[in-house]
N, C-alpha and C positions, 0 to 999 in steps of 0.2 A: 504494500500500500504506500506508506510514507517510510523514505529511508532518512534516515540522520539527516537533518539538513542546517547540524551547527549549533540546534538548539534555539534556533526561532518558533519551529511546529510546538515544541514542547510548551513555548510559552501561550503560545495558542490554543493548544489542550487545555491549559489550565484558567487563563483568563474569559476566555468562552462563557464557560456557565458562570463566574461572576458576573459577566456583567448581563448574563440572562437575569439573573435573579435580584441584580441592583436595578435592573430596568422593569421585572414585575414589582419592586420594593416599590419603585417609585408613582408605578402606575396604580397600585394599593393603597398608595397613600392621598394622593389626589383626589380617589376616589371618597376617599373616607373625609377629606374638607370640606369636597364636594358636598357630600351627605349631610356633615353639619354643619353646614353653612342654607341650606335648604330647611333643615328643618329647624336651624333658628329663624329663619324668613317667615317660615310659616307658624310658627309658634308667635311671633310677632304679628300676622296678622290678624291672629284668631283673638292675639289680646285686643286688639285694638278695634275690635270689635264689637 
């Protein structure tokens, strides 16, 4: 498949799924300001109701 090529592939093996999972971190987390930031909105308007 892949032979020796110096020791670049390997860093590539390895940072790969970091930055899969720094990049679902991130997108989980957006997600989740996202959510409370909606449901203070809404909470907000049902006060002021």
């Amino acid at each position: 498949m892949l032979a020796h090529q110096g020791g670049w592939d390997e860093i590539l093996l390895v940072l790969a799924p970091i930055l899969v999972i720094a990049g679902l971190l991130l997108l989980a987390k957006k997600r989740v300001e996202r959510s409370l930031r909606d449901n203070e909105s809404s909470a907000a308007d049902r006060d002021g109701s």
